[in-house]
C-alpha positions as CSV (number, residue, x, y, z in Angstrom):
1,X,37.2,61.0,-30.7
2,X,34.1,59.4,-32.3
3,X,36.9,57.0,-34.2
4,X,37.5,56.1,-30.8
5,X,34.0,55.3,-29.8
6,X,33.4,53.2,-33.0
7,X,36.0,51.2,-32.7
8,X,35.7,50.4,-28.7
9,X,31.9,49.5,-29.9
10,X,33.6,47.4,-32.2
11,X,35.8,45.7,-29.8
12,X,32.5,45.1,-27.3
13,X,30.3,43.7,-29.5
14,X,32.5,41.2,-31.0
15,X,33.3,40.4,-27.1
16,X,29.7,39.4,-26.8
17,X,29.4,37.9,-30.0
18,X,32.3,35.2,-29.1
19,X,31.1,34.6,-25.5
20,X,27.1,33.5,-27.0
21,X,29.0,31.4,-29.8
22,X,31.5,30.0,-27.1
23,X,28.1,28.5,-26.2
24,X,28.5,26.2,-29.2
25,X,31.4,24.3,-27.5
26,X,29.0,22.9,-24.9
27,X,26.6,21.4,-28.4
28,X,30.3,19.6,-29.1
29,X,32.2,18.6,-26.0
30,X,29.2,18.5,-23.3
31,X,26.5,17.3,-25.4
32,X,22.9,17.5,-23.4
33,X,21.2,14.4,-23.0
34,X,17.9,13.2,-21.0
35,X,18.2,10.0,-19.8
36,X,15.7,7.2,-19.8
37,X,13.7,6.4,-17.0
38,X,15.2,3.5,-15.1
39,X,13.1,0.8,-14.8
40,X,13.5,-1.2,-11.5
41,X,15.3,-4.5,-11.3
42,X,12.3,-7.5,-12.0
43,X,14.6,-9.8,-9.5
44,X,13.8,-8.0,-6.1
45,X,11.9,-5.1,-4.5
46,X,12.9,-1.6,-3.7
47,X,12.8,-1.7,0.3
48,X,11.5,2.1,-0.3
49,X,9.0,1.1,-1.5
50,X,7.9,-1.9,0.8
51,X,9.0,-0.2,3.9
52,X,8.1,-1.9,7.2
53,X,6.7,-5.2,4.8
54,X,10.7,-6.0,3.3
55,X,11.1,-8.5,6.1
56,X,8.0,-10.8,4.0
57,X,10.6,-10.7,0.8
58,X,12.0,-14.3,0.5
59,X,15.6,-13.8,0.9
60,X,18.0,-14.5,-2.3
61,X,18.8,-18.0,-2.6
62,X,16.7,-19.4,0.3
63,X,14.2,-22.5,0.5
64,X,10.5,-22.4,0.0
65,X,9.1,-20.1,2.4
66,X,6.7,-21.2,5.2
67,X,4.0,-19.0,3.8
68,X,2.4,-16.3,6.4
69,X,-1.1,-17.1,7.1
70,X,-3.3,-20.1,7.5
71,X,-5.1,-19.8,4.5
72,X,-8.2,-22.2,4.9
73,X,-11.7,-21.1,4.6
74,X,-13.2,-20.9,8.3
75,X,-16.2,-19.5,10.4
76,X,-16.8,-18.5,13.6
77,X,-20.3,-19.2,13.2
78,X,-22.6,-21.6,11.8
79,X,-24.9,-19.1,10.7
80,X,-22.6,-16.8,9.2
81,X,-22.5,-16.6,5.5
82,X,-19.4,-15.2,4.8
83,X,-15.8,-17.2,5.4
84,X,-12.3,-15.3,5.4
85,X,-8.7,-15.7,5.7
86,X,-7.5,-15.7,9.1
87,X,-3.5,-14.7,9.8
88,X,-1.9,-17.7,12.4
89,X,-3.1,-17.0,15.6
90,X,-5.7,-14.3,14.6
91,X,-9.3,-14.0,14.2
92,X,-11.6,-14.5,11.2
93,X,-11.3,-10.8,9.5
94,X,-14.8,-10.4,8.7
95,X,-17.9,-13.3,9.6
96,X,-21.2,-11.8,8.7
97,X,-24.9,-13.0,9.1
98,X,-27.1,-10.4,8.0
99,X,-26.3,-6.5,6.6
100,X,-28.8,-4.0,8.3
101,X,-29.7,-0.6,6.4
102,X,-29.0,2.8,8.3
103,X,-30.0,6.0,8.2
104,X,-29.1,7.9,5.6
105,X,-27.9,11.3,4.2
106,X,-28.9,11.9,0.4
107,X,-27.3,14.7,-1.8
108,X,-30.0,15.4,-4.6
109,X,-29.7,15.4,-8.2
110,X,-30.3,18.8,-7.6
111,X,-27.7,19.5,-5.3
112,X,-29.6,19.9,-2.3
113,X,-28.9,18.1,1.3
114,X,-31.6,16.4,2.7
115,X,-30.2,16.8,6.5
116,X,-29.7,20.1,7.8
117,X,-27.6,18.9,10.7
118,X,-25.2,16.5,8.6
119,X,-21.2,17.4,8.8
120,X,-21.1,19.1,5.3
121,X,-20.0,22.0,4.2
122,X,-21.2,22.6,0.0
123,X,-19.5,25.2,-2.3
124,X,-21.7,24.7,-5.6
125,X,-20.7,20.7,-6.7
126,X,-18.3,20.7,-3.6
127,X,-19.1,19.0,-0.9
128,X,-17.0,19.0,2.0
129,X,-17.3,17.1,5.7
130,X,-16.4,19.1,8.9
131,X,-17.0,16.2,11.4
132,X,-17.6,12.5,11.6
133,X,-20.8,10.3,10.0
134,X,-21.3,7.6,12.3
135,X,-24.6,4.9,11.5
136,X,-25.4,6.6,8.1
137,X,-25.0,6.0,4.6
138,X,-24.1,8.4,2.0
139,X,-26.3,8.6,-1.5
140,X,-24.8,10.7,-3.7
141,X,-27.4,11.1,-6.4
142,X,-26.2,13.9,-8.2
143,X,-23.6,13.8,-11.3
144,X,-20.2,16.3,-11.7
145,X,-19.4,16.5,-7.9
146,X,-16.5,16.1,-5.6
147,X,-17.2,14.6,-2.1
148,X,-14.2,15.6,0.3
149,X,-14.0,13.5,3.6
150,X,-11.0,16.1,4.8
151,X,-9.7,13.3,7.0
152,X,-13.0,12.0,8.6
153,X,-14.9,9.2,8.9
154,X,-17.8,7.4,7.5
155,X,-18.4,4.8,10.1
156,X,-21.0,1.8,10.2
157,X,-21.4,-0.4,12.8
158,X,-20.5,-4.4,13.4
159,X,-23.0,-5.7,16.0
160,X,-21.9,-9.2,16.6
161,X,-22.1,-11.0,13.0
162,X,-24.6,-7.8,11.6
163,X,-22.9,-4.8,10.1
164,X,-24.3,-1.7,8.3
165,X,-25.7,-2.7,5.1
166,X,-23.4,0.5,3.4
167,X,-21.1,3.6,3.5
168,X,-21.8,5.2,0.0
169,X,-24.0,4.3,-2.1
170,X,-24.2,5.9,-6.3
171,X,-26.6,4.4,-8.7
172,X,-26.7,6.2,-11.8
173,X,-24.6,8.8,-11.7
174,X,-21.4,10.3,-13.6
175,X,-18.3,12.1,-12.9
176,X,-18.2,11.5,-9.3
177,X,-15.5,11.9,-7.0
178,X,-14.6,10.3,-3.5
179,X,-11.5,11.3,-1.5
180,X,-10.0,11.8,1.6
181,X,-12.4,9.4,4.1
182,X,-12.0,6.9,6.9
183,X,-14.7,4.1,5.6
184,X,-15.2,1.5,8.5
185,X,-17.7,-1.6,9.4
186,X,-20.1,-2.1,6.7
187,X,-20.8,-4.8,4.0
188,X,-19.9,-3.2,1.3
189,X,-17.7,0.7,1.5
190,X,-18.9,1.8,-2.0
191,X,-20.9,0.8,-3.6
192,X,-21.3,1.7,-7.3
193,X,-23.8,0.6,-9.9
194,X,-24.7,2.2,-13.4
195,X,-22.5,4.6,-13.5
196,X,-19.5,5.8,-15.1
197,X,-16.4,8.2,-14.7
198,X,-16.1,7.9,-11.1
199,X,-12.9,8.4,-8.9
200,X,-12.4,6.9,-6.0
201,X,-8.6,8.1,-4.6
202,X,-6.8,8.7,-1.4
203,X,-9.6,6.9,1.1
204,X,-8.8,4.4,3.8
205,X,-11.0,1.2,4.2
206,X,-10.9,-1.2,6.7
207,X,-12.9,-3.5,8.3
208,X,-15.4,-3.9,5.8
209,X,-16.6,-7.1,3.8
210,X,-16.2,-5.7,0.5
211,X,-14.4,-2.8,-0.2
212,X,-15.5,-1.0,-3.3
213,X,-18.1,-2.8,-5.0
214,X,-18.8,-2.0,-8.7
215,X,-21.7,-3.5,-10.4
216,X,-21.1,-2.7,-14.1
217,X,-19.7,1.1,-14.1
218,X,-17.0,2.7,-17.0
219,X,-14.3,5.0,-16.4
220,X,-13.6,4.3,-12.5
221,X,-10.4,5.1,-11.6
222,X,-10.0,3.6,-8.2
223,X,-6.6,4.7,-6.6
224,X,-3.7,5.4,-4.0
225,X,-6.3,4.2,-1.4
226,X,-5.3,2.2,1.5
227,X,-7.4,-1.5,2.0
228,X,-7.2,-3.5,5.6
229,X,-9.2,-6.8,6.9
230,X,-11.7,-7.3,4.4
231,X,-13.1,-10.0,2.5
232,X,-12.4,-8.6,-0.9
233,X,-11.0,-5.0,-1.5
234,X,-12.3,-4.5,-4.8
235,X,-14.6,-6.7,-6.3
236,X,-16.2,-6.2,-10.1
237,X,-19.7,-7.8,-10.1
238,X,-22.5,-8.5,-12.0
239,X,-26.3,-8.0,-10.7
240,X,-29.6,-6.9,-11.8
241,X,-28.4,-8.1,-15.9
242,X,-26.8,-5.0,-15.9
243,X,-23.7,-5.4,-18.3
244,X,-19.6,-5.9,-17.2
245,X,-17.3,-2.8,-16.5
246,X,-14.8,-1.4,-19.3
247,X,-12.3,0.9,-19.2
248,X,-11.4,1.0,-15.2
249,X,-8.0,2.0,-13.9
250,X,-7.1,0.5,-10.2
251,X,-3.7,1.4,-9.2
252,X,-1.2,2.7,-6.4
253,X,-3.7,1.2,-3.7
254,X,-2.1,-1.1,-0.4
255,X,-4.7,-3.5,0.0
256,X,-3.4,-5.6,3.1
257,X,-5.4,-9.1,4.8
258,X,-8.3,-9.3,2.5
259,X,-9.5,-12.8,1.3
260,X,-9.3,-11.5,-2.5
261,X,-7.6,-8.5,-3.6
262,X,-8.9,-7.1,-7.1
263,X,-11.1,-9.3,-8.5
264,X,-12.5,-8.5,-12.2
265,X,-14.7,-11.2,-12.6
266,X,-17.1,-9.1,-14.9
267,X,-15.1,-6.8,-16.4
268,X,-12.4,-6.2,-19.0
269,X,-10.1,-4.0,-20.7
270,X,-9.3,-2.5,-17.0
271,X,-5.5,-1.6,-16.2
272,X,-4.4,-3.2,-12.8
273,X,-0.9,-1.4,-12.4
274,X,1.4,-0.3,-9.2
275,X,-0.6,-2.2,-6.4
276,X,1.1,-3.5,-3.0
277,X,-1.4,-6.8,-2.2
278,X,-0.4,-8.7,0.9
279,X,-2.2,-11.6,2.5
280,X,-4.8,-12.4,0.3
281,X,-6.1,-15.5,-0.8
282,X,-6.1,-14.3,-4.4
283,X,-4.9,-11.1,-5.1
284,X,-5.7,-10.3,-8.7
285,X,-8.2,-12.5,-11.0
286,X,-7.6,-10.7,-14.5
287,X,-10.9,-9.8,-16.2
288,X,-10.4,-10.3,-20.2
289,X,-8.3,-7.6,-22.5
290,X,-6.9,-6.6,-19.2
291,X,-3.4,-4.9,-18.5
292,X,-1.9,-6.2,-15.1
293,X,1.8,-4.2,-14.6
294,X,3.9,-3.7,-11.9
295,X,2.3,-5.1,-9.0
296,X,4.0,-6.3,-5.6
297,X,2.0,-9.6,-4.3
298,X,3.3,-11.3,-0.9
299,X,1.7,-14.0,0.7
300,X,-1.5,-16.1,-0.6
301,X,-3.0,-19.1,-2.7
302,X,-3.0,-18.0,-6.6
303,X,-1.3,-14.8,-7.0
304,X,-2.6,-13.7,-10.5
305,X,-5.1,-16.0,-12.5
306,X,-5.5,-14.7,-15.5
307,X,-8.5,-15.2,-18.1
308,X,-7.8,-14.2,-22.4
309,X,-5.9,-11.3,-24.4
310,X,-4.3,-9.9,-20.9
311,X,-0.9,-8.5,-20.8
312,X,0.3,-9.3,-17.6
313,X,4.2,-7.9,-17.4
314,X,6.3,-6.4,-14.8
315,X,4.6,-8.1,-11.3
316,X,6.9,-9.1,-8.2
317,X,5.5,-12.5,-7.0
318,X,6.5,-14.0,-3.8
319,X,5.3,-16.6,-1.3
320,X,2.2,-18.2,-2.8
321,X,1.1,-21.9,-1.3
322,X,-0.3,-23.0,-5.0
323,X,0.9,-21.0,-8.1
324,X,2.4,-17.4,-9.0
325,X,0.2,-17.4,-12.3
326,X,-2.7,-19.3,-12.7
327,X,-3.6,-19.4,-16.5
328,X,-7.1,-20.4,-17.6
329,X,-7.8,-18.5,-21.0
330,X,-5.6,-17.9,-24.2
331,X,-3.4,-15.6,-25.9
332,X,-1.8,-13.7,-23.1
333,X,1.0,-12.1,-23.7
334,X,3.5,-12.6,-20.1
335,X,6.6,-11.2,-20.0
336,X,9.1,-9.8,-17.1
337,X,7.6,-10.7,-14.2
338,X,9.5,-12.3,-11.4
339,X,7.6,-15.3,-9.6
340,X,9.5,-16.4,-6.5
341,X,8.8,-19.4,-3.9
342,X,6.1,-20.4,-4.5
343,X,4.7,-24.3,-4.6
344,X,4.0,-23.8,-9.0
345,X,5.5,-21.1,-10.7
346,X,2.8,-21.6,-13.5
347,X,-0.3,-23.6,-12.9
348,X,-2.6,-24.3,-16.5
349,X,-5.7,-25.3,-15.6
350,X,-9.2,-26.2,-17.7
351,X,-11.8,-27.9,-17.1
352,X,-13.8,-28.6,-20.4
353,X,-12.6,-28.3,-24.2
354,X,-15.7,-26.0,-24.2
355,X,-13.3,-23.3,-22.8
356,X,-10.3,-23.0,-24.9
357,X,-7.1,-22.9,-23.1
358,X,-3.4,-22.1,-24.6
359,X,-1.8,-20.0,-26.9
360,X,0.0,-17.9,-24.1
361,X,3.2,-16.4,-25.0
362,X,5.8,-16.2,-21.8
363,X,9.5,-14.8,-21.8
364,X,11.5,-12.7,-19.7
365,X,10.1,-13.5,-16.6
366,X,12.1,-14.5,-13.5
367,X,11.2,-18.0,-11.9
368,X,12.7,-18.6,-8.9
369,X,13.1,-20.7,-5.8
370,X,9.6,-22.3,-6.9
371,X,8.7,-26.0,-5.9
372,X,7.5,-26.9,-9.3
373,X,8.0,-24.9,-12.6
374,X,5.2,-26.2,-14.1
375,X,1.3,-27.8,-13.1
376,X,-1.1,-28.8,-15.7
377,X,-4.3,-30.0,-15.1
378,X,-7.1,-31.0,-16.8
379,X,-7.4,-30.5,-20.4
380,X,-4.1,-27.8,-19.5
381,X,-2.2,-30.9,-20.4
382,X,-3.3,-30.7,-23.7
383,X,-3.0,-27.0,-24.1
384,X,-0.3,-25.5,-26.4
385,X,1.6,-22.5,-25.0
386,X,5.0,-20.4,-26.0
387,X,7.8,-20.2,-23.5
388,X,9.6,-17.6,-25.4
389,X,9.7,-14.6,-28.1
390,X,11.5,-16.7,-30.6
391,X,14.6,-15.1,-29.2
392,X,14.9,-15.6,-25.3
393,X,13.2,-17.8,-22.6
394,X,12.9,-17.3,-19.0
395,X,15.3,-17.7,-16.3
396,X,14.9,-20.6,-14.5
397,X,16.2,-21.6,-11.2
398,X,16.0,-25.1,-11.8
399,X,17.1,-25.1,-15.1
400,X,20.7,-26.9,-14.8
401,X,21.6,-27.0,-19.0
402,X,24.9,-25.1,-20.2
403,X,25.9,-22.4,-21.6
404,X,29.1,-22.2,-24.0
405,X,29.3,-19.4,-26.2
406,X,28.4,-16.1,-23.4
407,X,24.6,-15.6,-25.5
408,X,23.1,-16.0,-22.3
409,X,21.0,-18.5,-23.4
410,X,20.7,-22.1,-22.4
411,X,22.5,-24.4,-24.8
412,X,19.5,-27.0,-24.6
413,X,15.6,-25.9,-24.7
414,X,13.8,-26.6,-20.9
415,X,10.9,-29.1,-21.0
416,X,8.4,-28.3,-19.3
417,X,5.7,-30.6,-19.6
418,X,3.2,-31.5,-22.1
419,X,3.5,-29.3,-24.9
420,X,5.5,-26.7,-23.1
421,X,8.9,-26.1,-23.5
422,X,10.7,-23.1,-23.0
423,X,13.6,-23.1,-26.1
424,X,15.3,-20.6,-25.3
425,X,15.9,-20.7,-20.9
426,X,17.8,-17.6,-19.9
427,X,21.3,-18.5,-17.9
428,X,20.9,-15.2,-15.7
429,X,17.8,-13.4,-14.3
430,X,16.3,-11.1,-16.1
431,X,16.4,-7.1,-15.3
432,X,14.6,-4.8,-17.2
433,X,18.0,-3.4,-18.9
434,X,18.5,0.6,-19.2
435,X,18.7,1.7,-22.6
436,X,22.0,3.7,-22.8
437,X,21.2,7.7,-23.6
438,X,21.0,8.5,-26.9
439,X,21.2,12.1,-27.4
440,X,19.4,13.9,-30.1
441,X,22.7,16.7,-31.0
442,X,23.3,18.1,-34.1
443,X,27.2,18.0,-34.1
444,X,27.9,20.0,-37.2
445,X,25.9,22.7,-36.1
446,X,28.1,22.5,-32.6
447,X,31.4,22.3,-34.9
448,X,30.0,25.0,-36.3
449,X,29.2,27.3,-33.8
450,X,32.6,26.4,-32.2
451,X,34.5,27.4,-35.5
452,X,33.2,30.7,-35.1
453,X,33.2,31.2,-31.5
454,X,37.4,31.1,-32.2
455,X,37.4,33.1,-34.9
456,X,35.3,36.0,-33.3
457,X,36.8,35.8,-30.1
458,X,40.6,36.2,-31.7
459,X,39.0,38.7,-34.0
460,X,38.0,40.7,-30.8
461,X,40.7,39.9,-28.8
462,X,43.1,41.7,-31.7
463,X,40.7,44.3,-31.5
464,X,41.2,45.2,-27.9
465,X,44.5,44.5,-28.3
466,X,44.7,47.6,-30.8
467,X,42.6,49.7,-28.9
468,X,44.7,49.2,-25.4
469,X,48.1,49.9,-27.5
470,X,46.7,53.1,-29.1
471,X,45.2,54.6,-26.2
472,X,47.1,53.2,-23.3
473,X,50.6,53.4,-24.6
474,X,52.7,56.5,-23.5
475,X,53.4,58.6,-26.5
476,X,56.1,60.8,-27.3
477,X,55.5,64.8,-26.3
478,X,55.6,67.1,-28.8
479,X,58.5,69.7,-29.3
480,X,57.7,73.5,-28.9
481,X,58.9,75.5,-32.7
482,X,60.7,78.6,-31.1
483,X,59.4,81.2,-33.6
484,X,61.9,83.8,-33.1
């Protein structure tokens, strides 16, 4: 009986053994792979991710688009000091003569609150709001906290051409946070000097001359907030000699009729990525050393002007009444961006040898539809740039050469003007091309494992086989011995 036992056992565990090496087929015939992420066609947007603004895409194909907006500087007032884009048949968005101080709420460096009647609810370095601030500033004064606006809002007030001078206000300070608000009529939403690792995320600001306002502070990281009728959204200033910003991340933000988008005038090595900028007069200026990827810009004057050592790859660029990219610095690198009806594709422009100009490096973008390839002006005629990566060009529209051999790559070079010439033009748009999956599989250890899956599983099979004959089969009685 115990024969029995050790040999059903038997039978069992090679069972098991063949179904965990049968796993080894699945290494050989159904290898695992992860794929690459896709990256999104550089010839059109995602209508996911534009929503209700699609209808402001320039349609494939189509003539220079009448662009949305009447773009020229204009007042209300003669005594108002700033002047804004206006849409057609809308008001001035924001025409302001003075900026009045209000009453304000202060948290402490110590953590105190120096209202007892203000909305907030704290919880050590959280502070929370349980209502609406309406006429009052907030001064955060004390580092490592989190400000939660839970939904509400931090209102000002617009009194004819006076507003409130601020929202928030943080001077010297670290490792703030600022989320959640409604920010409303003021001069400036935020305003942020001295300080560094502050995040600004998930706010909505409208209404407001300028909407985040950061006089020389490291480490921001301004995003997925929403920006609406504004003179500039976020501007990167210089006052008081304090020193430019480094190292700031603005990204994910819709920033939506404001004179200038993100403007980086003193700052550099900041990373511009993911932004939808509509209706602005000039959505993105490029501070130096600067990363600008993968933003949407519709509607404007200059889309992206960009200053020295930026890489600037990635953008969707449509509808701009003077250029897509306005270049102004050197060595650039520029490279898969699509630039789409607009009056230049590329406009170079210098004023003085005193501020060198050239040595950009541009290929793989998408130029289309555009009036003119190509302005230079100034000593931009003289500059020297690169219209390729010493393999491939950019696709050009208006680019009528041939192509004989299927390389994709126009049979003669694209003159540009002055010293540019692209060598190289592209036949076809561009599209970021998905790498095909390369799976990482060891195929002799699947060969291996399926070898021996076969074997063990006929090994156990015959097994069973036995066992089922011996004790299943009918066996012949046995005969009585008659002793007598």
């Amino acid at each position: 009986m115990n024969m029995q036992k050790t040999e059903a056992v038997l039978a069992a565990t090679l069972a098991i053994i063949a179904v965990f090496l049968l796993g080894g087929i699945s290494s050989t015939l159904f290898p695992s792979e992860t794929l690459p992420t896709a990256q999104p066609s550089l010839s059109t947007v995602p209508s996911s991710i534009l929503g209700s603004l699609e209808p402001l895409l320039p349609a494939n194909n189509s003539s220079l688009h009448q662009i949305v907006g009447d773009f020229s500087l204009n007042s209300t007032s003669s005594n108002s000091s700033i002047y804004s884009y206006a849409p057609v048949g809308g008001l001035a968005y924001l025409t302001v003569s003075m900026a009045e101080p209000v009453d304000i709420i202060t948290i402490e460096s110590n953590g105190a609150i120096n209202s007892t009647t203000a909305p907030i609810q704290q919880n050590g370095n959280v502070y929370k709001l349980t209502g609406d601030l309406t006429n009052q500033t907030l001064i955060i004064n004390q580092s490592n906290t989190v400000i939660d606006g839970a939904g509400h809002s931090l209102q000002g007030y617009n009194n004819g051409f006076a507003y409130a001078l601020e929202n928030f206000d943080l001077q010297d300070v670290h490792n703030v946070t600022i989320k959640n608000f409604n920010i409303s009529a003021s001069w400036q939403g935020i305003w942020i000097q001295n300080c560094s690792n502050i995040v600004i995320e998930n706010n909505s600001l409208s209404n407001i001359n300028t909407g985040i306002d950061v006089n020389s502070a490291n480490n921001t990281v301004i995003s997925d907030n929403t920006f609406n009728n504004m003179s500039s959204g976020v501007l990167f200033s210089s006052w008081y000699g304090f020193g430019p910003s480094v190292n700031n991340n603005i990204s994910y933000n819709n920033i939506t009729d404001a004179t200038t988008g993100i403007q980086m005038n003193f700052a550099n090595s900041n990373v511009v990525t993911n932004n939808i900028i509509v209706n602005s007069y000039d959505p993105i200026f490029a501070g130096d050393n600067s990363t600008v990827a993968q933003n949407i810009l519709i509607n404007g004057i200059d889309a992206v002007s960009i200053s020295s050592n930026n890489k600037i790859y990635g953008n969707s660029i449509f509808n701009f009444s003077e250029s897509g990219l306005l270049l102004s610095g050197t060595n650039s690198a520029i490279y898969q961006n699509t630039i789409a009806n607009c009056r230049n594709a590329v406009f170079i422009s210098g004023s003085s040898d005193a501020y060198p100009l050239g040595n950009n490096t541009l290929y793989e973008n998408n130029f289309v539809n555009n009036s003119q390839s190509l302005l230079l002006l100034g000593n931009g005629s003289l500059s020297v740039n690169y219209w390729d990566n010493g393999k491939e060009g950019n696709y050009w529209s208006s680019y009528n050469g041939t192509e004989v051999n299927g390389d994709g790559i126009g049979d003669t070079p694209y003159v540009l003007g002055g010293n540019n010439t692209d060598r190289y033009p592209l036949t076809h748009p561009y599209a970021a091309a998905v790498s095909q999956p390369t799976a990482i599989v060891d195929y002799s250890t699947g060969q291996l494992f399926f070898t021996l899956a076969i074997i063990t599983a006929a090994a156990g099979a015959l097994a069973s086989f036995c066992l089922y004959v011996k004790f299943r089969a009918p066996t012949k009685p046995q005969t009585s011995v008659d002793t007598e």
